[in-house]
LUMSERO-891618 format. One record per atom (N, C-alpha, C): residue in one letter; x, y, z. Coordinates in steps of 0.05 Angstrom, whole numbers, plus 5000, padded with zeros to 4 digits. Layout:
AXYZ/...
This chain:
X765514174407/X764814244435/X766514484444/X765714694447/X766914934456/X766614894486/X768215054503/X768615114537/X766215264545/X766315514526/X763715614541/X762515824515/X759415854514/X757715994496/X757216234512/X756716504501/X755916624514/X752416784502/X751116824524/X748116914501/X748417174500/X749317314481/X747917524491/X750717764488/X751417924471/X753818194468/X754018374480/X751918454503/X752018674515/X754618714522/X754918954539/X757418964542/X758918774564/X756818744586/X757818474605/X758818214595/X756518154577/X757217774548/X759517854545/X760318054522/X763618114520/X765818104540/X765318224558/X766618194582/X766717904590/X765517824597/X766117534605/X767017434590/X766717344565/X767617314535/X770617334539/X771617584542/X773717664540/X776217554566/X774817424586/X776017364604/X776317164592/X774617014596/X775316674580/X776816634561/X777316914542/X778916744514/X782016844531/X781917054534/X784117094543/X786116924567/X783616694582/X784816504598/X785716254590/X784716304550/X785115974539/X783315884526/X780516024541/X778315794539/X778115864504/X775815564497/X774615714469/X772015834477/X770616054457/X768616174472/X767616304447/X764816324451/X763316394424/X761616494432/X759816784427/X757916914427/X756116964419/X753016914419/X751716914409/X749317224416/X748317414392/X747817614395/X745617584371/X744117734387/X740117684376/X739618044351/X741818154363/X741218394347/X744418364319/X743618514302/X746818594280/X748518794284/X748718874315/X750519064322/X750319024347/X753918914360/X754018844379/X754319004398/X753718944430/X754219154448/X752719304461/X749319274444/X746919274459/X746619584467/X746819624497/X746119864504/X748820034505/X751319894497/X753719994502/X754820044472/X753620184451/X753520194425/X753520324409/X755120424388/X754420674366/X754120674347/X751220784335/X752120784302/X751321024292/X751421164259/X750321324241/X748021474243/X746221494259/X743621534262/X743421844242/X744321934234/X744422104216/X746922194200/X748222244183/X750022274163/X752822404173/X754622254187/X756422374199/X757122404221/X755022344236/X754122314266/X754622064281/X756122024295/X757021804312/X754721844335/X752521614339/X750121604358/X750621414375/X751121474400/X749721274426/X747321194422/X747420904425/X744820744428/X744220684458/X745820754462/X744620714495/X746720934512/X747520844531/X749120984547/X751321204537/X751821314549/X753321694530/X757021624554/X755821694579/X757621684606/X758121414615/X761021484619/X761321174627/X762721244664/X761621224672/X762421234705/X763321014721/X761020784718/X763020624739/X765320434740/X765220284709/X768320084694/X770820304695/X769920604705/X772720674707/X774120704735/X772520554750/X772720524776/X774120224782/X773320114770/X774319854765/X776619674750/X777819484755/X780519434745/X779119254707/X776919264702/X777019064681/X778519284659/X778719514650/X780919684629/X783319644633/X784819554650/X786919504658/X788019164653/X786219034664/X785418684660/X786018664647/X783918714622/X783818554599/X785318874569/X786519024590/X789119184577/X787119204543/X784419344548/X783419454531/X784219804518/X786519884531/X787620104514/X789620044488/X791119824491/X791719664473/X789819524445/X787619624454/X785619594429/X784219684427/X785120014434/X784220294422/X782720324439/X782320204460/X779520434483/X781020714490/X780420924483/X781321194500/X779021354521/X778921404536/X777021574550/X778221834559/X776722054550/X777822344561/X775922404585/X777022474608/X776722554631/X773722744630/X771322684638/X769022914640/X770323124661/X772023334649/X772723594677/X771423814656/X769123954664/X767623874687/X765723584683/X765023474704/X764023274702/X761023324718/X759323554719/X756523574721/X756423784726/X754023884724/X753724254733/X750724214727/X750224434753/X746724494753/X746224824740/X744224844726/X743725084712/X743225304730/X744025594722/X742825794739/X739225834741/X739025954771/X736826034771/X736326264777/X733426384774/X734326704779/X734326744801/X735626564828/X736826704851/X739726554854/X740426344843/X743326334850/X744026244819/X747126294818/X749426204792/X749425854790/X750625794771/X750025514764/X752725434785/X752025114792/X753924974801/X755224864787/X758024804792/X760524694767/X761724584785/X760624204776/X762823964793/X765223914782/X767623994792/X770224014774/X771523754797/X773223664780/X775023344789/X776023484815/X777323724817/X779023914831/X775923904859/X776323764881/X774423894904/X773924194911/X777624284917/X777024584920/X775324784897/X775124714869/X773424844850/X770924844851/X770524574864/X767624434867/X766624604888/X768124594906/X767024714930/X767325074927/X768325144910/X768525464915/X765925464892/X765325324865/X763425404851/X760025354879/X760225244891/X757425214903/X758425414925/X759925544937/X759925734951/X759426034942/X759725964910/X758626174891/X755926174891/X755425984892/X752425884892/X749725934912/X750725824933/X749025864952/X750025814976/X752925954976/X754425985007/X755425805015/X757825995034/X759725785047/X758925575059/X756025485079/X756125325095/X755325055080/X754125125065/X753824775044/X756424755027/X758224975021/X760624865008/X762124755025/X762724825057/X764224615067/X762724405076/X759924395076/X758624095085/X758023915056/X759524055036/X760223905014/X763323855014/X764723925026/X766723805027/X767323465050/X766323505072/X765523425092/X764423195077/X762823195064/X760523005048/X762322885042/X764522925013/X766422705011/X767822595019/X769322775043/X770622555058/X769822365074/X767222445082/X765922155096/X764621915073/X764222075052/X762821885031/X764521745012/X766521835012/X768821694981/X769421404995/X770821435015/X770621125030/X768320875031/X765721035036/X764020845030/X762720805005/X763820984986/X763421014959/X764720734952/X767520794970/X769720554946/X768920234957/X767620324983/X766820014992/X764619874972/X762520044974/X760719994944/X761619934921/X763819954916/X765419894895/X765319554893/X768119544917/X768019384917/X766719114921/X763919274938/X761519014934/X760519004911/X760619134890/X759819084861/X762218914852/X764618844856/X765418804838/X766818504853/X765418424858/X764818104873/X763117924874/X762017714880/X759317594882/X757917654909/X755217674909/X753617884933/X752417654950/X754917544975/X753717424988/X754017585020/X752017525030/X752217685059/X755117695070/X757517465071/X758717535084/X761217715070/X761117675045/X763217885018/X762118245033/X758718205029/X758018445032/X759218565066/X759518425082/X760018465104/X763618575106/X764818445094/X767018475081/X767818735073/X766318775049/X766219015037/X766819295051/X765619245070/X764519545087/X765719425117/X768519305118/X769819335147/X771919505147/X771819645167/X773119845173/X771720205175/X769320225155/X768120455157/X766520555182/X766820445205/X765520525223/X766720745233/X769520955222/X770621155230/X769221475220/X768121315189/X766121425182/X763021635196/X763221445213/X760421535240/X760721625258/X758721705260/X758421815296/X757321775316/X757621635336/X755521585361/X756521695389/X754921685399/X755021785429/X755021595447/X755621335444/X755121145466/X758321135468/X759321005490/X761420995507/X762420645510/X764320685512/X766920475522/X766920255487/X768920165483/X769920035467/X767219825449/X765719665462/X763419555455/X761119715443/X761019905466/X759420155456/X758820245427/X762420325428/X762620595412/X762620405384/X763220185379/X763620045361/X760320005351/X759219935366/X756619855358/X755320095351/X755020305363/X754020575355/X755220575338/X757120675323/X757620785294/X757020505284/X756620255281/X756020115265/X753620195255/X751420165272/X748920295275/X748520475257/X749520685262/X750320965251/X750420925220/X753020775212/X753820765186/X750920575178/X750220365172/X748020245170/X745320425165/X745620555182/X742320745182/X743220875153/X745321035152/X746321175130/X746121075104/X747220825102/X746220705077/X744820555070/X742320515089/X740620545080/X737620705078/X739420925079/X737321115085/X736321205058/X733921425055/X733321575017/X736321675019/X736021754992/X737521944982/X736722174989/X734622344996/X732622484996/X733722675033/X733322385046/X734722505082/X736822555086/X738222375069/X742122425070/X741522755061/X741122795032/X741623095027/X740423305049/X737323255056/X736423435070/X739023395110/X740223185112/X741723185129/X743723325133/X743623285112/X747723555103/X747723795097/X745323815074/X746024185062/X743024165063/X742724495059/X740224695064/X739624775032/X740924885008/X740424944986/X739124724980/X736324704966/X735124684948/X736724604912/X738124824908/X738724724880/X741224534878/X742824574909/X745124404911/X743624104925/X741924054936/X740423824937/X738823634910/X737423964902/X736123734867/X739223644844/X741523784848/X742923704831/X743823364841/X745023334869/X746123194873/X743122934881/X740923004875/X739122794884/X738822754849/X738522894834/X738122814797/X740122604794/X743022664800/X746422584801/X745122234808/X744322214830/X743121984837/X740521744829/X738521984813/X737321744803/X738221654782/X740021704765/X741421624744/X741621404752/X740521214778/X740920904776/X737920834778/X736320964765/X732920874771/X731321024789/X731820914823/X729720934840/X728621274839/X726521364854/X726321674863/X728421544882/X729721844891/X730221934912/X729921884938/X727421784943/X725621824967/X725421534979/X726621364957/X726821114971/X729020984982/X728120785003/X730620705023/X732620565005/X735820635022/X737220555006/X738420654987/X737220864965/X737921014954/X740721234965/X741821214990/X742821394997/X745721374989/X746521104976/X750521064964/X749621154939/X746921134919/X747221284893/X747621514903/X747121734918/X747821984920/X751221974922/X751621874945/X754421824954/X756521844933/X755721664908/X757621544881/X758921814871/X757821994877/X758322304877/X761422304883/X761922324909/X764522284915/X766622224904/X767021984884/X768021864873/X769022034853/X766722204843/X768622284822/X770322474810/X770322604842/X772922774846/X775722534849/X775622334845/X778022154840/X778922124809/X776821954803/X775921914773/X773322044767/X774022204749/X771122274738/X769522144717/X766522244700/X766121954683/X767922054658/X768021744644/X769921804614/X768121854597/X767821954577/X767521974550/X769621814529/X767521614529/X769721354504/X770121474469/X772821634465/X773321704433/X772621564417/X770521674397/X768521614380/X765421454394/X765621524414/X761821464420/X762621144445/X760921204453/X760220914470/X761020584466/X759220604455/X761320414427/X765220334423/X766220534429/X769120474437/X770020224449/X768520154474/X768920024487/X767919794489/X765619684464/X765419494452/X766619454424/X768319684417/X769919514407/X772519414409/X773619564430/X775319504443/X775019154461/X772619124463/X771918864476/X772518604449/X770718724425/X771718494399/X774118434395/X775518704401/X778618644390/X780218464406/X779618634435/X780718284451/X780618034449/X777617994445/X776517764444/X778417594418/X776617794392/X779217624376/X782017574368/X782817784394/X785717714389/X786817494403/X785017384417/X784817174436/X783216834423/X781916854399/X781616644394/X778316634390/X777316744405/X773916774407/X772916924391/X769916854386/X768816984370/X765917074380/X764917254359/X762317414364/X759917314334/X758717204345/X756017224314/X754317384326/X753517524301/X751417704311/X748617584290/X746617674287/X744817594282/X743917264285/X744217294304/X744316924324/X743416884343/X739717014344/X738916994369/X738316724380/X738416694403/X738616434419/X735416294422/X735016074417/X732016014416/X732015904443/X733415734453/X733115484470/X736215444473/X735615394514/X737715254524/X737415064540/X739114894526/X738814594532/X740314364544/X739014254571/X741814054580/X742213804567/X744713724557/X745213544541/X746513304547/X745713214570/X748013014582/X750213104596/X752613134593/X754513204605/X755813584599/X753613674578/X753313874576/X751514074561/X752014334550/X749314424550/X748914474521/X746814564510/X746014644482/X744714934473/X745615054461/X744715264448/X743915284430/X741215334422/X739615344397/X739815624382/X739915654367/X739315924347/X738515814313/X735615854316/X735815744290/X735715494279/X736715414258/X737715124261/X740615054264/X741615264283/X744215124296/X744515084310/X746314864322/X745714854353/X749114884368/X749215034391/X752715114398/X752614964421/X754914824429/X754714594449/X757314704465/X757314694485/X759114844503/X758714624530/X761214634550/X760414604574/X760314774592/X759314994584/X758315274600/X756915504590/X754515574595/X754215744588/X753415974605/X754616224598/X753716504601/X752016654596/X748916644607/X746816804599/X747117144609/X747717254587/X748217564591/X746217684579/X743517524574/X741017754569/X739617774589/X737217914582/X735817964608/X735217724616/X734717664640/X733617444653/X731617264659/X729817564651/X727217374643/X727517274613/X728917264596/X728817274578/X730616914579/X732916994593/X734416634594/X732916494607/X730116624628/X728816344635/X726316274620/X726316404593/X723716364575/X725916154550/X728716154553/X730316014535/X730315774553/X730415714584/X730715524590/X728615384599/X725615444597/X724315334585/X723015184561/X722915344544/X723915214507/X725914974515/X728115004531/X729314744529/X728714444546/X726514594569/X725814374583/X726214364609/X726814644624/X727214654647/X724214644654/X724014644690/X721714554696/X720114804709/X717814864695/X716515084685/X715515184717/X714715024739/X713115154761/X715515314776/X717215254779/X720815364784/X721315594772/X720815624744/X721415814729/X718916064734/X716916004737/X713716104739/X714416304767/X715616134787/X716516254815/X718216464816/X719816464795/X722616604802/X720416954779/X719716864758/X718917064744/X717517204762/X715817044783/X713117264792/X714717494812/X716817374821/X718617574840/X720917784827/X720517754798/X722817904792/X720918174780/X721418444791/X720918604789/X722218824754/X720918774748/X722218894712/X721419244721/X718819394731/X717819564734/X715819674705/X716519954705/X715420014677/X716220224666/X719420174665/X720320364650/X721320514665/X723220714652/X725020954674/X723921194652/X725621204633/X725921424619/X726521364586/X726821514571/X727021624545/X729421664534/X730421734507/X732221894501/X731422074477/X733122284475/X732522414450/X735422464436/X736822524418/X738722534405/X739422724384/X740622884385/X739923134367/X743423274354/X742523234323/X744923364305/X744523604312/X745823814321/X745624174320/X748324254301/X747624594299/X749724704289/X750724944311/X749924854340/X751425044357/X750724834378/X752324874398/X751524784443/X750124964453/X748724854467/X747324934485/X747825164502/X747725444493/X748725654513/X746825684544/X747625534561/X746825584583/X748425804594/X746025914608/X746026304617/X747926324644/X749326434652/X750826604679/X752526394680/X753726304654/X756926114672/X758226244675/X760226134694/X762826254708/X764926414683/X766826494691/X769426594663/X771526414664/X771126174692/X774526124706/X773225764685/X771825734663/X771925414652/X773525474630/X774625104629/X775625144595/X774825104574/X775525174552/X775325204529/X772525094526/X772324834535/X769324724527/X767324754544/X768125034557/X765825004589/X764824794595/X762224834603/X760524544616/X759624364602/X761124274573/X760124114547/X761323784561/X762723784573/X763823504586/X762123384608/X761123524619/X758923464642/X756123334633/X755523284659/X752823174653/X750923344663/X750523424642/X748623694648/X745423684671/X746223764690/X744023644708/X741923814715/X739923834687/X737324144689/X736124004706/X736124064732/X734023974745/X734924214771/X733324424786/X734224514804/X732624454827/X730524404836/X728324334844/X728224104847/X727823914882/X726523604871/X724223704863/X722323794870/X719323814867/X718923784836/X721023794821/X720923684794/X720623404786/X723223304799/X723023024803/X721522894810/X719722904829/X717022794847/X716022894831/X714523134819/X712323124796/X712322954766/X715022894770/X715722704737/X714822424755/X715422394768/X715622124782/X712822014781/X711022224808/X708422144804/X707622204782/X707122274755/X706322294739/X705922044727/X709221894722/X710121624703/X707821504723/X707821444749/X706821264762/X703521184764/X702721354742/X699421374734/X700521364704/X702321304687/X701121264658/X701321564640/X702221774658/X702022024642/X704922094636/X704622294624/X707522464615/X708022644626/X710522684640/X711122954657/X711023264640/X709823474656/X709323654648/X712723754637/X715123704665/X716623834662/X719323574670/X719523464644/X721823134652/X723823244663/X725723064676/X728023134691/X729923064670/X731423244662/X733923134629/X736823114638/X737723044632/X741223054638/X741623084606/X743423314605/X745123344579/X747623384568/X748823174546/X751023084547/X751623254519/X753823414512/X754523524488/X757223544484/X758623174489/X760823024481/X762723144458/X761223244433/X762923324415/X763423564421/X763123624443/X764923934444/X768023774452/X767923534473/X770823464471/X771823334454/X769323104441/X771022934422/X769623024388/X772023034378/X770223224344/X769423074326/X769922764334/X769822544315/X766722454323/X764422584337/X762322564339/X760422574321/X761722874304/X759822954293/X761623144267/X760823304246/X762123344223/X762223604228/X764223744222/X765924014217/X763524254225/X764124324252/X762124554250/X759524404262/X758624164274/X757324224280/X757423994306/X754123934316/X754323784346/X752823534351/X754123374368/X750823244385/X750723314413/X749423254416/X747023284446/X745823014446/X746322864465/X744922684478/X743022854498/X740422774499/X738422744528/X737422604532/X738022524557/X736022284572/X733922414590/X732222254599/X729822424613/X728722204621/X727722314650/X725522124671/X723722344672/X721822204680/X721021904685/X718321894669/X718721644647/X717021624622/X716421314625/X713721294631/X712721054644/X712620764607/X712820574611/X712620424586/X709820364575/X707820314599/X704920324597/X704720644598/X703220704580/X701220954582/X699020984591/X697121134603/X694321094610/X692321144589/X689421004587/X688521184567/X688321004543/X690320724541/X690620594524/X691920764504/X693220974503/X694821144481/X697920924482/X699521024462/X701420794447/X703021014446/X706820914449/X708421044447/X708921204411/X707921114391/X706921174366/X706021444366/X704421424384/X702921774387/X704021884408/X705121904435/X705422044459/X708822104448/X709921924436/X712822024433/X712822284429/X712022434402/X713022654391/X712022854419/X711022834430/X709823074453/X710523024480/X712822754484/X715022824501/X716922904492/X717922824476/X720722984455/X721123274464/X717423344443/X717523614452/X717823784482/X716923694499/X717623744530/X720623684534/X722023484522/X725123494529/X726023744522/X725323794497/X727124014481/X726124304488/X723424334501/X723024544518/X724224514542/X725524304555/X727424414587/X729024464581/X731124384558/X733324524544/X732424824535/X731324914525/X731225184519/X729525334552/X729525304569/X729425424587/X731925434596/X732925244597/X735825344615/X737225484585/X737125424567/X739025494540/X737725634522/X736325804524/X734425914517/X734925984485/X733325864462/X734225974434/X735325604416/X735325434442/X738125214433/X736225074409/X733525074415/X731624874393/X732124994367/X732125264361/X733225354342/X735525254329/X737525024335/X739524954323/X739724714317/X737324574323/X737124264325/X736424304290/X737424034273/X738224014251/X736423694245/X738123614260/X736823314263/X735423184303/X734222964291/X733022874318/X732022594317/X733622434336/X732122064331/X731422044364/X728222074365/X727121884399/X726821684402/X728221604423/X727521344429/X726321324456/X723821274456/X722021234471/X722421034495/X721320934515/X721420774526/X719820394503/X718520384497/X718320224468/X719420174455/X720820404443/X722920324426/X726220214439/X726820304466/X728820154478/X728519834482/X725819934490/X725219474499/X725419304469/X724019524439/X724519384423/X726719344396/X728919534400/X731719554388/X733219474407/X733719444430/X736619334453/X735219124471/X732418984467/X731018734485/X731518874517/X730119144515/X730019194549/X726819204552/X726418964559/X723918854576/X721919114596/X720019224577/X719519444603/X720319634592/X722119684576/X724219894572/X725320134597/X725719844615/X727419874637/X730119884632/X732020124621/X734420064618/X736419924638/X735519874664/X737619714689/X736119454685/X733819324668/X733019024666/X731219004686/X732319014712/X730618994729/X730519154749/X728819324770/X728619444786/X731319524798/X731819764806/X734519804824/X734019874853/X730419744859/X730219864890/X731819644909/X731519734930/X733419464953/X732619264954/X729419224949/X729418884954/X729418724927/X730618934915/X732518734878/X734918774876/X736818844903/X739718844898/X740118694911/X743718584908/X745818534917/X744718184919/X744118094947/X744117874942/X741017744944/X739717964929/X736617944935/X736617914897/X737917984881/X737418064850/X738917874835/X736717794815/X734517884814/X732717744822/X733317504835/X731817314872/X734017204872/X733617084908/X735617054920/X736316834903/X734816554901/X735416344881/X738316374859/X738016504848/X738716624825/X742516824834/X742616944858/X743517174861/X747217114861/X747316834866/X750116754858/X751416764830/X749316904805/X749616814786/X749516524774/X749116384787/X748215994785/X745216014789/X744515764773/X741415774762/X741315574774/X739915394809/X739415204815/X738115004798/X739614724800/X739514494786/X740514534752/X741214744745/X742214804719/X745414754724/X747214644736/X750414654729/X751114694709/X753114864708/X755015004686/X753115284667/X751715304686/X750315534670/X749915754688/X750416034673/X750916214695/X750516474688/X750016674692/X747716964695/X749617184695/X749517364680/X750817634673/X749317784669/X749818064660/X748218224658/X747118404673/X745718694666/X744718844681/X741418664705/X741318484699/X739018294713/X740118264733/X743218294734/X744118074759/X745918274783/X746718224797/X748718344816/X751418564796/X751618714805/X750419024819/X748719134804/X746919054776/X745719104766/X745819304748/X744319564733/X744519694715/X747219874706/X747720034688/X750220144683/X752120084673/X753920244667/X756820064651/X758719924676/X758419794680/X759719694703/X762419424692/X760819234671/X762719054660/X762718824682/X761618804711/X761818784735/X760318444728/X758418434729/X757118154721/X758417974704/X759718134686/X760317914666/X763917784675/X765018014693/X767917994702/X766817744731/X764617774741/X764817504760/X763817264746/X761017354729/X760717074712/X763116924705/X765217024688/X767516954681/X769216724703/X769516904717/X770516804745/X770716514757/X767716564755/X766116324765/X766416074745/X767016134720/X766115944703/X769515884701/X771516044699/X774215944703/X774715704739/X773115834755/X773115654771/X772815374772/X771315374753/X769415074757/X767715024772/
């Protein structure tokens, strides 16, 4: 009888995992794929080549105390600082923008850009936004009940501005105030603050990196997260993504716990005074368990075991999976990406640390958007591009590179009844034509190339949809709505001792570590 099982290696299962052994408990993992770590993962994909399987940037766990916690530099996690940490390409009326850790750089490259008055209402921007940046923080990195969330965000009403009068007033107006703000698009906040166009599509691209368009409510703290990373910027984990799962095994087993991998979970089962885990013909008996896969996925296991199906039937019809975000493509070169009119004042690796944000235009974004949203392929995808081994050399072999690209918005249904089998190779090709617009010549260097489609994510890392966040990131699937309210404590009503991690659950998609550090929590609680 072990303390607690966990389903599932992503990087959250580990995380929790890693809390528990390190508090005592015994704790065992169970993982459906032979390489743990899921979307947080690296391997070989071509001869020399250290490949992200999922995520490249790690932004928000470095916001957060679990590297510190569970004192994962002690088992080799390193992260080198993204400076620069994003930049938008030139166009032929203004110079590219360069987000440097440094504000004043930040703000003089967009005054290079497209003038002083959006570089100081980009300055402006962070100081009103880093505070409610860090409050978002800290509502991610808690359990999402109205009054935590309320919590979260006291004191920012200095943040706002109202015009109403006397002490009652003025309090209630800026409450108001701040409130409208977050939850407003992403889309009004930018058009509220600055007038550029290319300094709006960068910092509205910067933002859907959590799913939604732009244009929807709520969306307005993914813009915000911006802020933040003139504190911390995102890391790049030495030797690939992956770092940081393995930095998670090592804890774990230096603590007592373990990881099986090829041990997918069939059935979970209540057993009397505790629960059962099927894989196979084995069965792992715990008095707790941690479901850290997707969620529809633990309530298709806790059916198999006997939970009661009209319950389970209810909770599925409300959980929003969607259909998909985006793609990746992955590419060995023997040169980076020379993007045209950079500055002279970068270093050594110019804008190879950043997250390359080709998008200058929303009207890009909204034409990828509506496109996915009928089944088609965007004429012109929105890409973010990452070319890591310019800082870290252990990426890739002597002389030469990778390039990560991700790209929205690539629907998982196609129209037409066409199959990701055939439509792949002729989004690929559209990725690797937005790169040679801004980099004009770069396809010429590509050597090697592995896509992964929206299909192929749902069917190598079990993302349902090949929704990389699991489930929807619009507002009425967060916080203490996600992924239903039922559910949103991480506790599975009438299930005791069983409990929910994962990008399915509160704060949802991203490297966050965040689910699996409260699952933990909870289950040390009792």
């Amino acid at each position: 009888m072990l303390d607690a099982v966990v389903v599932g290696a992503g990087h959250n299962g580990l995380v929790a995992a890693a809390y528990l052994a390190r508090a005592g408990r015994s704790v065992r993992v169970l993982e459906r794929d032979a390489i743990p770590g899921g979307a947080v993962s690296t391997v070989e994909r071509f001869p020399g080549y250290r490949v992200d399987r999922g995520s490249s940037a790690h932004l928000m766990i470095r916001h957060s105390p679990i590297p510190d916690e569970l004192a994962l530099a002690d088992h080799g996690l390193r992260y080198l600082d993204c400076d620069p940490w994003a930049f938008s390409p030139a166009t032929d009326d203004t110079a590219p923008i360069v987000f440097r850790t440094d504000l004043d750089a930040t703000c003089a490259s967009i005054e290079r850009a497209v003038g002083s008055a959006d570089a100081e209402a980009y300055r402006r921007f962070v100081g009103v936004w880093r505070p409610r940046a860090q409050a978002v923080m800290r509502a991610f990195y808690a359990p999402a009940t109205p009054g935590r969330f309320a919590t979260a965000f006291t004191g920012l009403t200095h943040t706002a501005e109202t015009a109403r009068t006397g002490p009652i007033g003025r309090r209630t107006g800026s409450m108001l105030s701040l409130t409208q703000d977050l939850m407003s698009s992403g889309d009004a906040l930018l058009d509220r603050w600055f007038e550029a166009e290319p300094l709006k599509a960068a910092l509205a691209w910067f933002g859907a990196q959590s799913g939604p368009a732009m244009d929807a409510p709520g969306t307005a703290p993914m813009v915000g997260f911006a802020a933040l990373q003139h504190d911390i910027p995102p890391g790049r984990a030495v030797g690939g993504s992956g770092a940081l799962t393995a930095a998670l095994l090592s804890r774990i087993a230096s603590d007592g716990g373990e990881v099986l991998v090829d041990r997918p979970a069939t059935a979970i089962t209540r057993c009397g005074d505790h629960w059962r885990v099927r894989s196979g013909d084995e069965g792992h008996c715990a008095t707790t368990v941690i479901a850290a896969c997707h969620v529809v996925t633990t309530l298709g296991l806790l059916e198999a075991g006997g939970h009661d199906r009209t319950t389970l039937d209810r909770w599925r019809s409300h959980i929003v999976i969607g259909d998909g975000i985006g793609m990746a493509v992955r590419l060995g070169t023997d040169a980076l990406p020379a993007y045209r009119d950079l500055p002279s004042d970068l270093p050594a690796h110019g804008v190879h640390s950043a997250l390359g944000l080709l998008v200058t235009d929303r009207a890009q974004l909204r034409r990828a958007r509506a496109a996915a949203a009928v089944g088609e392929l965007p004429d012109r995808p929105a890409c973010v591009a990452m070319s890591y081994s310019a800082i870290d050399p252990t990426l890739a072999p002597t002389d030469r590179h990778l390039v990560n690209v991700w790209a929205q918005w690539h629907p998982y249904r196609l129209s037409g009844g066409r199959t990701w089998a055939h439509a792949g190779a002729d989004a690929a090709a559209a990725i690797r034509a937005e790169l040679d617009r801004h980099a004009p010549g770069f396809s010429d260097h590509i050597e090697h190339s592995h896509v992964q489609t929206p299909d192929d994510l749902a069917t190598e890392l079990g993302l349902l949809g090949g929704n990389i966040m699991h489930v929807e990131m619009s507002i009425d699937q967060m916080f203490f709505w996600r992924p239903h309210p039922d559910l949103s404590g991480h506790r599975v009503p009438g299930a005791d001792g069983l409990l929910l991690a994962g990008a399915s659950t509160h704060p949802g998609g991203g490297v966050t570590g965040a689910s699996g550090r409260i699952a933990a929590h909870l289950a040390l609680r009792g």
